[in-house]
N, C-alpha and C positions, 0 to 999 in steps of 0.2 A: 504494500500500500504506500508508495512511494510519486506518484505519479498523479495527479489531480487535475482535472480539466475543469475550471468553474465558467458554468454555463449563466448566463446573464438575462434576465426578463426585467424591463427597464421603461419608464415612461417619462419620470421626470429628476430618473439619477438618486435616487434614493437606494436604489436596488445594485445601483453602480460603485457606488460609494460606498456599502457594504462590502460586496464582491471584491474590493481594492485593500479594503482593510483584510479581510481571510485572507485574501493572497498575500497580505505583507505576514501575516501572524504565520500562516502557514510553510512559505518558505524561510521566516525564520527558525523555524522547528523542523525545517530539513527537508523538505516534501519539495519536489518539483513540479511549480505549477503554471497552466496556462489559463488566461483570462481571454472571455469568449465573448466581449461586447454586443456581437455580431456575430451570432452563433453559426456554423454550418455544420450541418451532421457530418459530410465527408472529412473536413479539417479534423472535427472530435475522433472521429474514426481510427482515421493515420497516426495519432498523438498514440492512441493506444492506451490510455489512459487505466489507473490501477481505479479511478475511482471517478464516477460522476458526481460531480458536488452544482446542483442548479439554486442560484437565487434568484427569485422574481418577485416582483410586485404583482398586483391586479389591476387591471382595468376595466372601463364598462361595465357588464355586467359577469362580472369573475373570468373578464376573457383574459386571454394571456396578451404581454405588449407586445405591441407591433414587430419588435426588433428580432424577438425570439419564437411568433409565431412560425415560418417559414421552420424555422430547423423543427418545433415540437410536431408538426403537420408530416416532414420528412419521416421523421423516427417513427411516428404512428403509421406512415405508409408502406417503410422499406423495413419496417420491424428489427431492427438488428439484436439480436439476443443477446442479454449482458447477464450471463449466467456467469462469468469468470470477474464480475464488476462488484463491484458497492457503489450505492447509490444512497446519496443524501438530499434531503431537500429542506432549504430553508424558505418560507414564503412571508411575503410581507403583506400586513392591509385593515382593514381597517372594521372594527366589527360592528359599525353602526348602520354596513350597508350588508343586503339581503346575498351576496356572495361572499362572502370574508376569505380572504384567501383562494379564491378559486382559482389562481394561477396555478398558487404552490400544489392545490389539493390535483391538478388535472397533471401537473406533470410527476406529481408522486404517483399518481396512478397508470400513470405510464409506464415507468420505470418500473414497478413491479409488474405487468403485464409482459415488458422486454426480460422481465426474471432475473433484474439486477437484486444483488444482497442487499436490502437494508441496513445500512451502519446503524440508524437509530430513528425511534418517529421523529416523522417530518417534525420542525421548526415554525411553528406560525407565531411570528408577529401579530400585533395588534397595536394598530397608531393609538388606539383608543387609551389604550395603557403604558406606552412607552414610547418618546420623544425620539429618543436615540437609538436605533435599531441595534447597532452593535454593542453595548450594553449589556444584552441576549444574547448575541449572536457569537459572540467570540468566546467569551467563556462556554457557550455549548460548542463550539470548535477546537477550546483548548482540551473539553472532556473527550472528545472523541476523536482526537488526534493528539496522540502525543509525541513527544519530543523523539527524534529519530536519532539514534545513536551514534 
């Protein structure tokens, strides 16, 4: 579990901004990682990655953003089977609206569907409760990755 590709669902950089800080915390604890702004299924593919780590915001109505539509659409089409993966999901949003995380909830159910490992249940945020998303987000990053030797 050396190899982390973090996939990005993004609308107005909050989701971004997260994903920037995991990747600094992360490769400081030894992990090689690639950040996916602009995700493409074939890019993630080639990487080969020991671990899908996705963070995404919601939009609309729990639809996934724009940015990272295209690749979740790809991966539900050309099915790749991530039986040899871990898969994590962190989602962000907001629980005043009648989708709360329907980004994070559509791409973790994907991922198990592709038969990636769950490293641990998904991550959801709630703006409603917490200002600062990585506050959350990296302490349950530091608990499930740890320091590489």
């Amino acid at each position: 579990m050396k190899r982390i590709a973090i996939i990005v669902g993004t609308v107005y950089g909050g989701a971004e901004f997260l994903a920037g800080q995991a990747e600094q915390l992360l490769t400081e604890r030894g992990y090689q990682c690639a950040l996916h702004l602009d995700p493409k299924l074939d890019a993630v593919l080639a990487e080969d990655p020991d671990v899908w780590l996705v963070i995404s915001s919601t939009t609309g109505q729990g639809d996934i953003p724009d940015n990272a539509l295209p690749f979740y659409l790809d991966a539900r089409d050309r099915f790749p089977l991530l039986t040899d993966k871990i898969v994590a999901v962190i989602g962000l949003g907001d629980s005043s609206y009648q989708h709360f995380c329907g980004a994070g909830k559509q791409f973790a159910e994907l991922l198990q569907e592709l038969q990636g490992k769950p490293l641990a249940d998904p991550l959801y945020i709630d703006a409603c409760e917490t200002l600062e998303p990585e506050t959350v987000a990296l302490p349950w990053l530091e608990a499930h990755f740890p320091p590489l030797g």
